[in-house]
C-alpha positions, 0 to 999 in steps of 0.5 A: 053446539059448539064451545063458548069462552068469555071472560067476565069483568076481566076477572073469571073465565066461564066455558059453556057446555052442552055434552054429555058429562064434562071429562077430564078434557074439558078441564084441561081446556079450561085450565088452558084458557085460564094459564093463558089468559093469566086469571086464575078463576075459571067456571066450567058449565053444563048446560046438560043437567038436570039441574043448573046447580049440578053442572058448574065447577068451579076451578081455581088456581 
């Protein structure tokens, strides 16, 4: 499955997941998207988890 990025109400850009564990990489990707775009609120999620909970991350600059 590939990659989704959107940017919600022109305020938080969400990247969707579906892999294993998030590394280190795909943080950087998504502080990419966020240095780029000029917002500065950003949501990683996982949808590999257990539980929706346990796999968003929030990153703020």
């Amino acid at each position: 499955m590939g990659d989704i990025a959107a940017v919600v109400e022109d305020r938080v850009v969400i990247e969707l997941k579906a892999v294993d564990a998030i590394k280190r990489v795909h943080f950087a990707q998504l502080m990419s998207y966020l240095r780029v775009s000029g917002k500065r609120l950003g949501l990683l999620i996982n949808f590999n988890e257990h539980t929706l909970k346990a796999g968003i991350k929030r990153i703020a600059l």
